[in-house]
C-alpha positions in Angstrom: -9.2 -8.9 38.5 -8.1 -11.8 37.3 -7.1 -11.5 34.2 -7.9 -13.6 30.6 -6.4 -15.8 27.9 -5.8 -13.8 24.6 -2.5 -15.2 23.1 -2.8 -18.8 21.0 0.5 -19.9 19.2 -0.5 -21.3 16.1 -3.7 -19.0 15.6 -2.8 -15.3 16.7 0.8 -15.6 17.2 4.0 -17.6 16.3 5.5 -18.6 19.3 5.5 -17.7 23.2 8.6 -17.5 25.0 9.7 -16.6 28.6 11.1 -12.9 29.5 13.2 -12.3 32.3 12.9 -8.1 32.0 11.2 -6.4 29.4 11.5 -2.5 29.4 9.2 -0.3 27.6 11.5 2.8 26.1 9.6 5.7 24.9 10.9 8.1 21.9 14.0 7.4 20.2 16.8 9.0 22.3 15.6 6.6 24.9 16.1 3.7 22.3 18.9 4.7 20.7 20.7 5.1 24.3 20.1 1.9 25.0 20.7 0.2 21.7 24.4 1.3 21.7 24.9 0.4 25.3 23.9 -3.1 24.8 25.4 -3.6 21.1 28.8 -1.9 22.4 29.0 -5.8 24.3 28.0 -7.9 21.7 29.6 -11.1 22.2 28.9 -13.1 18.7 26.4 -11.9 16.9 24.1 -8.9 16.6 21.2 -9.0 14.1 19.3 -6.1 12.9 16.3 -6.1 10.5 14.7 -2.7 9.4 12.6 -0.9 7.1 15.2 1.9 6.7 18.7 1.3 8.3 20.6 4.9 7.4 24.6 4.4 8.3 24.6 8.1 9.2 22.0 8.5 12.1 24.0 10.0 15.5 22.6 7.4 18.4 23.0 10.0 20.8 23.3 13.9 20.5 24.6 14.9 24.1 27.8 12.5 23.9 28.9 9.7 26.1 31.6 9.3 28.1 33.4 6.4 26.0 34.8 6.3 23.2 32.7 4.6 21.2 31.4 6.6 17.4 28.4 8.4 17.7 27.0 7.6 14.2 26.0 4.2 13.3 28.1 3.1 10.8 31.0 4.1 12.7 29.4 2.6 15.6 28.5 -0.7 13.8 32.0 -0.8 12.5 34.1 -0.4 15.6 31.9 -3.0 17.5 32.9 -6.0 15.2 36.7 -4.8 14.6 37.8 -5.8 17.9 40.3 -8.7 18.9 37.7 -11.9 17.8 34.8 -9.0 17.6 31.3 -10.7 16.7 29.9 -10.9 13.4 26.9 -8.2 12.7 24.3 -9.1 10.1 22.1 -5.9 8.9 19.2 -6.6 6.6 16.9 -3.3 5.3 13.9 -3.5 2.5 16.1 -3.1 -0.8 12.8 -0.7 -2.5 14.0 2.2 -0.2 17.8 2.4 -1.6 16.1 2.2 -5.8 13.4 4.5 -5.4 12.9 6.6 -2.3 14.7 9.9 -3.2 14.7 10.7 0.8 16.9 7.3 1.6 20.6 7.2 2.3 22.1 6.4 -1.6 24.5 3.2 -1.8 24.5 2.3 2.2 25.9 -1.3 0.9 28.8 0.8 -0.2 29.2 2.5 3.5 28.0 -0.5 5.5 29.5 -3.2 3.6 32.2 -2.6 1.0 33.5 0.0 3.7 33.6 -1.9 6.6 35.3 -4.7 8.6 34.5 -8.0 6.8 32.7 -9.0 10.1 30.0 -6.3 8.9 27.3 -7.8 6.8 24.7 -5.5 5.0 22.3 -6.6 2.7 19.2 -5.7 1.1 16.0 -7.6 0.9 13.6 -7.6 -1.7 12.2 -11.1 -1.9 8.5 -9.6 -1.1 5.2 -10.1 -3.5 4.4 -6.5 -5.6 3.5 -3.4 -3.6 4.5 -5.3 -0.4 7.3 -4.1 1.8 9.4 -5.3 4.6 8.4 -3.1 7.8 9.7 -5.6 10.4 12.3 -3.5 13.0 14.1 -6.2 15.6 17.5 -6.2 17.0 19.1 -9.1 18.5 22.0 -9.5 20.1 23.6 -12.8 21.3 20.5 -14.1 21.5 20.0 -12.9 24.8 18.6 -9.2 24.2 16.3 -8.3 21.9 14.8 -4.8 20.3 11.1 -4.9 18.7 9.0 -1.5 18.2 8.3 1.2 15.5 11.5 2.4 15.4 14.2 2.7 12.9 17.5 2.8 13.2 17.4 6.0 10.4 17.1 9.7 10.2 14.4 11.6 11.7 13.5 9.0 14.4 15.7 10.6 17.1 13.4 12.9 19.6 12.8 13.0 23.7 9.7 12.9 25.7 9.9 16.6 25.6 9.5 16.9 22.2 10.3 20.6 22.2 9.0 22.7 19.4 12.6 24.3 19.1 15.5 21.5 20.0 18.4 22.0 18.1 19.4 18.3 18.5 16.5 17.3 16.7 17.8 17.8 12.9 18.3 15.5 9.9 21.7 13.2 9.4 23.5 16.5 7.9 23.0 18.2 11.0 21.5 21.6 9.4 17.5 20.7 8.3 15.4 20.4 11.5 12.2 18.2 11.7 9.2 17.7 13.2 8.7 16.0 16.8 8.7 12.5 16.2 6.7 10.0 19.1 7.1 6.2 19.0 8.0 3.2 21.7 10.2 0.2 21.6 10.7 -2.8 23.7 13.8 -4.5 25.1 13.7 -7.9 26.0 16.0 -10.4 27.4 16.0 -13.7 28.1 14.5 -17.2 25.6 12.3 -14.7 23.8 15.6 -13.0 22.1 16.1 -16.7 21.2 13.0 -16.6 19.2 13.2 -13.5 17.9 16.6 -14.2 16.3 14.7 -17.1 14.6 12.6 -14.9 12.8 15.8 -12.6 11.7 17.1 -15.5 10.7 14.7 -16.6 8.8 14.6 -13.6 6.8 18.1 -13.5 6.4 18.2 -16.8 4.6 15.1 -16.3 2.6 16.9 -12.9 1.3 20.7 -14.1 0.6 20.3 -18.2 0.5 22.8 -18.0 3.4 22.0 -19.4 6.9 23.1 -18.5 9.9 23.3 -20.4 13.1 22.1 -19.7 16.5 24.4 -18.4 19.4 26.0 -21.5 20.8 26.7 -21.7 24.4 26.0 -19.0 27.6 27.6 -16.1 26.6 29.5 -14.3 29.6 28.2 -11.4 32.2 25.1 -9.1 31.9 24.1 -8.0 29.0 21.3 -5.3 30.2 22.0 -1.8 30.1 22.2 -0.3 33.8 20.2 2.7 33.3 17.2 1.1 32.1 14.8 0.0 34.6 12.8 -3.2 33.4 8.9 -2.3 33.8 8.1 -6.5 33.9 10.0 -9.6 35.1 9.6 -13.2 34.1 6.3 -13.1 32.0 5.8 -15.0 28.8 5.8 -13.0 25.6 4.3 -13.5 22.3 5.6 -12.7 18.3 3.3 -12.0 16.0 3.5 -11.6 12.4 2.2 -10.6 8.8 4.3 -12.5 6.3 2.5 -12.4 3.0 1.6 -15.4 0.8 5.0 -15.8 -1.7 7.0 -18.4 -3.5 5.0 -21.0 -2.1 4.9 -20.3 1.2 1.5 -19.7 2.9 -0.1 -16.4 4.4 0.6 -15.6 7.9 -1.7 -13.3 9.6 -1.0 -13.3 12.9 -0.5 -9.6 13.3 -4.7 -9.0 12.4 -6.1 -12.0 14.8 -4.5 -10.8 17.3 -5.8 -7.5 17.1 -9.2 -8.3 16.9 -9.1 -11.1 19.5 -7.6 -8.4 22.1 -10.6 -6.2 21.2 -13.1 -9.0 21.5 -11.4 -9.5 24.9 -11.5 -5.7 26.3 -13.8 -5.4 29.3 -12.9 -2.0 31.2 -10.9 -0.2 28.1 -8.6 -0.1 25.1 -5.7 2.1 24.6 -4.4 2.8 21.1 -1.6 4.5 19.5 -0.8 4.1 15.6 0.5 6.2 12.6 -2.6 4.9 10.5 -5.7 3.7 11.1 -7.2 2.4 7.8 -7.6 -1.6 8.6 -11.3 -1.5 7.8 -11.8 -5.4 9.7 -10.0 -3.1 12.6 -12.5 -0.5 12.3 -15.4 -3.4 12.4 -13.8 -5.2 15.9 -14.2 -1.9 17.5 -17.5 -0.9 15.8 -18.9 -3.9 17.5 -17.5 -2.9 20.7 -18.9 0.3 21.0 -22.0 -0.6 20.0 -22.9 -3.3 22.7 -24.8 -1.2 25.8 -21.6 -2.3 28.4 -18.5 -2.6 25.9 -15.3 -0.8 26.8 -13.9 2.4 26.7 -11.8 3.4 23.2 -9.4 5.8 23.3 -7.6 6.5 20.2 -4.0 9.0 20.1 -3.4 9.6 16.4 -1.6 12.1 15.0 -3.2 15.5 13.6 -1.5 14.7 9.8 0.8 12.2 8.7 3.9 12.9 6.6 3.7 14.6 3.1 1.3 16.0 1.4 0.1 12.7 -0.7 -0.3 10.9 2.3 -2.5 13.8 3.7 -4.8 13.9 0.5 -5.2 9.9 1.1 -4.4 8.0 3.9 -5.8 10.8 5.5 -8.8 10.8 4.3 -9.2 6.9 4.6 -8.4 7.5 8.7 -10.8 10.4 8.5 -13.7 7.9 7.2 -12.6 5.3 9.6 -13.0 7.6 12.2 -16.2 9.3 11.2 -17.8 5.9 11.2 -16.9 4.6 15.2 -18.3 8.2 15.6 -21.2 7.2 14.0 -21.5 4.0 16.2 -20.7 5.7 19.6 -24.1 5.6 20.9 -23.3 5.1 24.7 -20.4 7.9 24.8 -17.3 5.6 25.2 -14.8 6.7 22.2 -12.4 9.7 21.8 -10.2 10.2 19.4 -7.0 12.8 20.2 -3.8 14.1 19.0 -0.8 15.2 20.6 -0.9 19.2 20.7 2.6 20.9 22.0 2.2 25.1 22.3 4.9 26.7 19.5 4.6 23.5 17.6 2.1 24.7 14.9 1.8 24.5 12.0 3.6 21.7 12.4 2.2 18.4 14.9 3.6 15.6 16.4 4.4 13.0 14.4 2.7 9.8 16.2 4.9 6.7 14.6 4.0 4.4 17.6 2.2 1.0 17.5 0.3 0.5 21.0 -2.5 -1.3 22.2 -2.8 -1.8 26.1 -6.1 -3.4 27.2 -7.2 -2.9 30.2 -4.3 -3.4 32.6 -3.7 -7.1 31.3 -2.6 -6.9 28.1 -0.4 -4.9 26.0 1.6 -5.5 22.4 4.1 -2.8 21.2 5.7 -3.5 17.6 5.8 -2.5 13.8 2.2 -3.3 12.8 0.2 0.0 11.6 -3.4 0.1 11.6 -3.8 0.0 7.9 -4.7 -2.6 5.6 -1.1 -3.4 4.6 0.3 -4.3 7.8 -2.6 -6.7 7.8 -1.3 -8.8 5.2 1.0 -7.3 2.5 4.0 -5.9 4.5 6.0 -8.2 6.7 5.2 -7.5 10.2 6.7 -8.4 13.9 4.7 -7.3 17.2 5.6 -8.7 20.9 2.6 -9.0 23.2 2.3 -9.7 26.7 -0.6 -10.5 28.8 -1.1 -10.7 33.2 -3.3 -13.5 33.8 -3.6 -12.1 36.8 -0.2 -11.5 37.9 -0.6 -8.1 40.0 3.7 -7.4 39.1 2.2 -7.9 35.4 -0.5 -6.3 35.7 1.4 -2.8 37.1 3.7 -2.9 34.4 1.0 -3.0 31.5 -0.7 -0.3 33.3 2.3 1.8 33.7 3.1 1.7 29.7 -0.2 3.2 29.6 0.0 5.6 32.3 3.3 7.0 30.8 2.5 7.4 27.4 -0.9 9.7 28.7 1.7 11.6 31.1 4.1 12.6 28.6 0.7 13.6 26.4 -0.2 15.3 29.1 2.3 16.9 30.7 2.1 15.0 33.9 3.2 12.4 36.1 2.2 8.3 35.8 1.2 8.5 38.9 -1.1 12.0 38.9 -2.9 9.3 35.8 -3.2 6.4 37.4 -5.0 8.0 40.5 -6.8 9.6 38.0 -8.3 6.7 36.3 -8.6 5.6 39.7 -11.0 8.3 40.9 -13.1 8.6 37.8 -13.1 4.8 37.4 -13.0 5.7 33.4 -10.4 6.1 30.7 -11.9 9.0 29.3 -12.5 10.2 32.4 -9.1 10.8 33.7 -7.7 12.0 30.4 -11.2 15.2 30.2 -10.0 15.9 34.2 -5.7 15.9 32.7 -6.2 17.8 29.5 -5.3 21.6 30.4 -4.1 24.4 28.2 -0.4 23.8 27.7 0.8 20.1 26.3 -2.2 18.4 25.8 -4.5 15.9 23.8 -6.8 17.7 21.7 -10.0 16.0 20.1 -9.1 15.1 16.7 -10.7 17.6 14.1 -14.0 16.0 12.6 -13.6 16.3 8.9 -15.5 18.3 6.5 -18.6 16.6 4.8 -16.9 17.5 1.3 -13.7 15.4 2.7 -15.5 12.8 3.8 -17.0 12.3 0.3 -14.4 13.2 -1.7 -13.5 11.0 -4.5 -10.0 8.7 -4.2 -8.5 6.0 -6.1 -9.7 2.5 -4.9 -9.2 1.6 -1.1 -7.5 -1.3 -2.3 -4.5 0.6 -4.3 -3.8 2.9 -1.6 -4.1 0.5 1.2 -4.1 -2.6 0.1 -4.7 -6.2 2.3 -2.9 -8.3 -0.5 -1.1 -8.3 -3.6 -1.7 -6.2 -6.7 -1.8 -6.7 -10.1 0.6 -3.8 -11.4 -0.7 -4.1 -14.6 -3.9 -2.8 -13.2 -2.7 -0.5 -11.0 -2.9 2.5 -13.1 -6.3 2.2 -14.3 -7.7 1.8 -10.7 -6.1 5.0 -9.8 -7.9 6.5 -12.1 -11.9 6.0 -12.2 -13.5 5.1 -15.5 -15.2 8.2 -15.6 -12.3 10.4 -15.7 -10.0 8.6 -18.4 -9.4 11.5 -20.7 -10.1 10.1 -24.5 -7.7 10.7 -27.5 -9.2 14.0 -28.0 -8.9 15.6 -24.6 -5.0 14.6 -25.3 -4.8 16.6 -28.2 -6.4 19.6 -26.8 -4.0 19.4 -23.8 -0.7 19.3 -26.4 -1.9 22.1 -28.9 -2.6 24.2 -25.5 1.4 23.5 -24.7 2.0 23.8 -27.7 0.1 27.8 -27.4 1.9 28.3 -24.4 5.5 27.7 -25.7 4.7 29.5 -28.4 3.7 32.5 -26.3 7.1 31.8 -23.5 8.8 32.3 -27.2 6.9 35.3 -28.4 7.4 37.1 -24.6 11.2 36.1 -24.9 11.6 37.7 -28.2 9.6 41.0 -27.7 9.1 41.6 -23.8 12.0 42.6 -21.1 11.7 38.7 -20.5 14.5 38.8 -23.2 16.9 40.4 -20.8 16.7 36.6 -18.4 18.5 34.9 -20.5 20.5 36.2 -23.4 20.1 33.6 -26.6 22.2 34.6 -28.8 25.2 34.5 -26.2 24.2 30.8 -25.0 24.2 30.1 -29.0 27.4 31.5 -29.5 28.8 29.4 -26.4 27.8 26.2 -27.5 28.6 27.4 -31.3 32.4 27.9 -30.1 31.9 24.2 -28.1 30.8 22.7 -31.3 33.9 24.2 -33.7 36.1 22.7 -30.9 38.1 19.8 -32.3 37.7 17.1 -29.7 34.2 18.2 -28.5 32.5 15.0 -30.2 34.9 12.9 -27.9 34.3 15.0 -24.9 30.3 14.3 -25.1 30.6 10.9 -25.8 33.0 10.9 -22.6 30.3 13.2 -20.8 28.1 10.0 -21.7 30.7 7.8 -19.8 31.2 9.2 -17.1 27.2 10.5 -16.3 26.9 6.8 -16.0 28.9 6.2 -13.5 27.6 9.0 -11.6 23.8 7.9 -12.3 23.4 11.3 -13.8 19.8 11.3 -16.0 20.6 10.3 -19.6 18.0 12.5 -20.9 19.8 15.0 -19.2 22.6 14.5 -21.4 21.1 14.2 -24.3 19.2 17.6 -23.8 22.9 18.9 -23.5 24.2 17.1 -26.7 21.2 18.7 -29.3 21.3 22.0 -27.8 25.3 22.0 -28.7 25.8 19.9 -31.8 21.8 20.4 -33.2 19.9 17.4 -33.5 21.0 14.9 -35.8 24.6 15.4 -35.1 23.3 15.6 -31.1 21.0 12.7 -31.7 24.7 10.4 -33.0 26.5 11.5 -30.3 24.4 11.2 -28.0 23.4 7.2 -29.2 27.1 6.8 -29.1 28.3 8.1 -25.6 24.7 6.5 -24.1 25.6 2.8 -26.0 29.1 3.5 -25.2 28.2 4.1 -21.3 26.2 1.4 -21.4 28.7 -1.3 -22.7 31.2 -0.5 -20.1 28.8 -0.9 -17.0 27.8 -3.7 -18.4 31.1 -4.9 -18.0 31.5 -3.9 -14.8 28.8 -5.8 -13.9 29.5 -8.7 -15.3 33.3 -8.3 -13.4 31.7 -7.6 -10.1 30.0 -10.6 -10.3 26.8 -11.6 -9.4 26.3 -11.6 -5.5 28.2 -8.3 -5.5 25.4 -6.3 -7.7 22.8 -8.2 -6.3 23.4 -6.7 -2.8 23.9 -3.6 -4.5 20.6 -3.3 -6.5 18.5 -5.8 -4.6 16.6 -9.0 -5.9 14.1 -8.2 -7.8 16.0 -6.2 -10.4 18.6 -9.7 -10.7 15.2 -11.3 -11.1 14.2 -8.7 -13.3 16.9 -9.3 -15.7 16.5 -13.0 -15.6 13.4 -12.6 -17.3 14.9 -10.2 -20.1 17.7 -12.7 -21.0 15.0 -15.3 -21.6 13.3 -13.3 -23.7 15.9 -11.3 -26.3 16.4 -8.4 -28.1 12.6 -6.8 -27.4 12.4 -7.0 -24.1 15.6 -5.2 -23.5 14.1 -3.1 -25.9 11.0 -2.6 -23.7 13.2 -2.0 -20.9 14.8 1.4 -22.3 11.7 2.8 -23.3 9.8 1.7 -19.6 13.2 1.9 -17.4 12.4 0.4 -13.7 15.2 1.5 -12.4 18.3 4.2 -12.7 20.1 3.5 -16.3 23.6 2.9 -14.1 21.5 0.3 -12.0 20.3 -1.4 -15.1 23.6 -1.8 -16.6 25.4 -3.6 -13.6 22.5 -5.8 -13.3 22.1 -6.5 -16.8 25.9 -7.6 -16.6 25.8 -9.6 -13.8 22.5 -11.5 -15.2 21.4 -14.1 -18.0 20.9 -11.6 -20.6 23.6 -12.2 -23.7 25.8 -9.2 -24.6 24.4 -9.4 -28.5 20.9 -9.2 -27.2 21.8 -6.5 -25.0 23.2 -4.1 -27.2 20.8 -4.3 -29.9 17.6 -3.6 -27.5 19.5 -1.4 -26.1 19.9 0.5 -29.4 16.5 -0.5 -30.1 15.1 0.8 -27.4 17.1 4.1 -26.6 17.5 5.4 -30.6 13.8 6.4 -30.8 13.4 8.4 -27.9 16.5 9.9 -28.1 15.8 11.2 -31.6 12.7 12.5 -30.1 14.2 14.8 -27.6 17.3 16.0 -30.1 14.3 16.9 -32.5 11.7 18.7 -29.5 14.8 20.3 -28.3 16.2 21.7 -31.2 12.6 23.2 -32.3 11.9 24.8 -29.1 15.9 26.7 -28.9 14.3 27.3 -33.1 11.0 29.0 -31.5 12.6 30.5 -28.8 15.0 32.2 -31.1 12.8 33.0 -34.1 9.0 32.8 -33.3 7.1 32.4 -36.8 4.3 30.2 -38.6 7.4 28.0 -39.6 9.2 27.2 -36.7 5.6 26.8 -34.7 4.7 23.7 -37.2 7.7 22.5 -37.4 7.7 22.1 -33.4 3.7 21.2 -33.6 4.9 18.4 -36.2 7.8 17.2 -33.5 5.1 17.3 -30.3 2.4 15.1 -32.7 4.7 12.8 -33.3 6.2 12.3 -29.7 2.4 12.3 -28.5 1.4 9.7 -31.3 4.3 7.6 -30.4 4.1 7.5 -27.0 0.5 6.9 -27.5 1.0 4.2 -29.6 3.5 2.7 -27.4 1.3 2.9 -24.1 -1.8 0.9 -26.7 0.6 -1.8 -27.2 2.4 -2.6 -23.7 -1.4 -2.2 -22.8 -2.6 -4.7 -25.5 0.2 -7.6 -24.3 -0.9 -10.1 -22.0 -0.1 -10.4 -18.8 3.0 -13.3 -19.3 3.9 -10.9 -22.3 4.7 -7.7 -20.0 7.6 -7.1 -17.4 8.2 -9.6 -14.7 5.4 -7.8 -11.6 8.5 -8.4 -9.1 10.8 -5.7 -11.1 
């Protein structure tokens, strides 16, 4: 065979560069292993650029015999304090620190504020709304380079094994075990780490204004780790990209030609791996395929269910359709579509993170570009690809990736698969003749009919292939024909209303009395209230929930049930103005850069836009917070907005709803306590008026126009 021309720089990639090894490591122990052996030498400068980075992931679990840390920050750290150590610049998607609950909180404090000055950390957010940055490369020295699906965070680390029971295989407080987690990354030496530590570079600049150099001069020795064996030498490799249309700079969508010029290109078969497959002009490339009478084998290794229940209930489903219909267009018997089974696993599955294609035995691209719609052309992207033409050294290596990823599947040897594909002269073949009853790939579940059909939100919310609108983005969730009118509203807050009523009529006359004893909480906080200096202590409770980024309404909750609710509702605008004040100060101490790296772009943006605009968009900002109230604060101090301007939306905006909750709480202890018509309308009167303000509130931000509302980037 002789091979064929797929890659283009310019058209389905960036730029094409020479490899002298490139080594295919499978599952994260195997990357992570490597990874520290090759960072431990860095020279000048090691690069990393992630979606999550997590400062507390062990690289290895089994120990070393050095003396280097085992988790990364440690790791990280030691690397750049040695006698003229290199500088180490470490770049992660800012969203994931602000508002992913399962993300390390404040990793600039751990891997920058922490660490040896050589140790940069920063956090990007300068992406359009709804977009992310999913690129993972590592460079170091320019000489070695890491690109895959991989992660340097928790619950990545795994072996081939993936054993239903390994007690390595636990999250970053070593006590919560996971699921078995499957994905591949490449190391690289040679020009194309050259190239690669462009792109970081790029990125890096784009996201701080600060640019950093290339690695001047040969740097000594070699750099590759010992133990791993390269699968190719000296072939030319390819980067291709997603990078979204934003602040002027023009859509690149490398990442999605590529894919559907290597399917055009398929003649014998097409091996895939993903975490998603949603990408509906994917779907149509490999419709096409198997409809032609002589098109090539698909084989498809997905995983049974993705992570979390929401993403089951919809990117599931989408994969489920996307599946259904190349079942639908499989007229000559060429597609199957498995998942990873392991005995002792269930109910749990593999989690398949990985981002292969191999075609045919000539070309293969390994990188961070899911199947979905978003890695098309929201998210920023980076994939490698490598192709034979015709190069039988080349040509054994792409096979091989193939070959082991089906043995470890299968619970075999690359070489009992390759003599199986040779035999059958089929794909699908080999892998019906390999699949037994132990480890295995099972067909993939057809869904139900009902599934299939099931109503979700728009394609384009869940998955979408370019930026939205988030002023729209609520009403496409939900379909016209299930907006619930004013009515409907009402009917739902009487019924809670009925059902607090009836908590407080069980409490009062049923042994449900005997949970909680009322009358001895009320005496507590009676004796709190009497207490001289219990005013100051709430308003200092105020104070220092701030700096802790406890929940204000947390604290106000507190404050009415203890002082009642006007005297609650006064404190409790005192200690949260109070709180407030002094983080702002912080802020505007710390400086700008400083609380920028801590709270990412977009909020400093964010805030930009509020100082241009007064008192009433502060205001608008405490009633629709983006962000924690402590984040707020620093930024707000650190930004444009005026101090006068800030305090007065703040009271603006905080006074109403905190009267709200002094008043709702103080009638439901009332209701609790002493059930009767009176205390029931006096609560019904508090819940109409929180419903008819918030109402009233949602009708107006509704009402503004679009340059009225909060900047989309926030």
């Amino acid at each position: 065979m002789t091979g064929y021309t797929i890659l283009k720089p310019g058209y389905n990639c960036w730029r094409i560069a020479r490899a002298r090894r490139v080594a295919f490591l499978i599952d994260a122990a195997a990357y992570f292993r490597a990874f520290r052996a090759v960072a431990a030498r860095t020279q000048r400068n090691l690069l990393m650029i992630g979606w999550d980075i997590d400062s507390r992931v062990k690289l290895v679990r089994d120990g070393e015999p050095d003396d280097m840390p085992e988790a990364l920050c440690e790791f990280l750290n030691a690397v750049v304090s040695r006698h003229r150590g290199p500088h180490a610049y470490v770049l992660t998607w800012d969203f994931a620190m602000l508002y992913a609950l399962d993300r390390e909180w404040l990793p600039i404090y751990k891997l920058d504020w922490r660490t040896h000055r050589r140790l940069h950390f920063r956090m990007d957010g300068v992406h359009p709304p709804g977009g992310s940055h999913h690129q993972k490369v590592v460079v170091i020295d320019d000489r070695l380079a890491f690109v895959g699906g991989m992660d340097l965070t928790h619950t990545r680390w795994d072996t081939q094994e993936h054993r239903p029971d390994d007690p390595r295989r636990v999250d970053v407080g070593g006590s919560v075990p996971y699921r078995p987690f499957h994905d591949v990354q490449v190391l690289l030496e040679g020009e194309i780490a050259a190239v690669l530590g462009d792109l970081v570079r790029e990125r890096w600049e784009r996201a701080t204004g600060q640019r950093l150099l290339p690695c001047a001069g040969a740097a000594g020795g070699d750099a590759w780790p010992a133990p791993v064996a390269p699968d190719i030498e000296n072939i030319d490799v390819a980067v291709a990209r997603t990078d979204p249309a934003f602040n002027g700079r023009a859509e690149v969508r490398e990442v999605e030609l590529l894919y559907r010029d290597a399917i055009r290109a398929a003649r014998r078969h097409i091996y895939i791996e993903n975490q998603f497959f949603t990408a509906n002009s994917i779907v149509e490339a490999l419709e096409q395929r198997l409809q032609e009478p002589d098109g090539p084998e698909i084989v498809m290794v997905l995983a049974l269910r993705t992570d979390g229940w929401l993403s089951q209930q919809t990117m599931d489903v989408l994969r489920d359709r996307m599946v259904y219909r190349l079942r639908q267009a499989d007229h000559h018997q060429r597609l199957r579509v498995y998942y990873p089974d392991v005995p002792g696993l269930a109910p749990q599955c593999i989690n398949v993170h990985s981002k292969i294609m191999v075609v045919d035995d000539d070309f293969a691209r390994v990188g961070s570009a899911n199947l979905n719609n978003r890695s098309m052309g929201i998210d920023t992207e980076c994939d490698v690809a490598c192709e034979s033409r015709g190069d039988a050294g080349a040509q054994r290596g792409i096979a091989r990736l193939r070959d082991r990823l089906l043995a470890e599947h299968l619970e075999t040897t690359p070489e009992r698969v390759g003599a199986a594909i040779k035999a059958a002269g089929s794909l699908c073949g080999a892998i019906e003749r390999l699949r037994g009853a132990g480890r295995t790939l099972k067909e993939l579940p057809a869904p139900a009919p009902e599934q299939v059909s099931t109503w979700l939100p728009n394609p384009e919310v869940l998955d979408p292939e370019r930026p939205i609108d988030p002023a729209k983005l609520t009403e496409q969730f939900i379909p016209p024909e299930e907006h619930a009118p004013t009515h409907r509203r009402l009917v739902l807050a009487v019924s809670m209303l009925v059902l607090l009523l009836v908590l407080a009529a069980a409490w009062k006359w049923t042994p449900m009395r005997a949970w909680l004893d009322v009358g001895l909480l009320s005496d507590y906080l009676a004796n709190f209230r009497n207490y001289p200096g219990a005013p100051l202590l709430a308003i200092g409770a105020f104070i220092v929930g701030g700096l802790i980024v406890m929940p204000v309404t947390l604290m106000v909750v507190a404050t009415a049930l203890a002082f009642g609710p006007l005297q609650g509702f006064l404190y409790s605008l005192i200690g949260g103005v109070t709180s407030a004040l002094l983080m702002y100060l912080l802020g505007r101490t710390l400086g700008r850069d400083t609380v920028r790296r801590f709270a990412g772009s977009r909020l400093n943006r964010l805030s930009r836009r509020l100082g241009e605009r007064g008192v009433l968009a502060v205001a608008l900002l405490r009633m629709l917070p983006v962000a924690p109230f402590t984040v707020v604060n620093l930024v707000a101090g650190a930004s444009h907005i005026g101090l006068r301007d800030y305090l007065l939306g703040t009271l603006l905006g905080m006074g109403p709803g905190m009267l709200m909750i002094a008043l709702f709480v103080d009638r439901v202890s009332a209701t609790i306590q002493n059930p009767g018509i009176g205390s029931a309308l006096l609560l019904a009167a508090v819940l109409a008026l929180i419903f008819l303000g918030t109402y009233g509130l949602k009708r107006w931000v509704l009402q503004r126009k679009p340059n009225e509302s909060a900047p989309s980037g926030a």
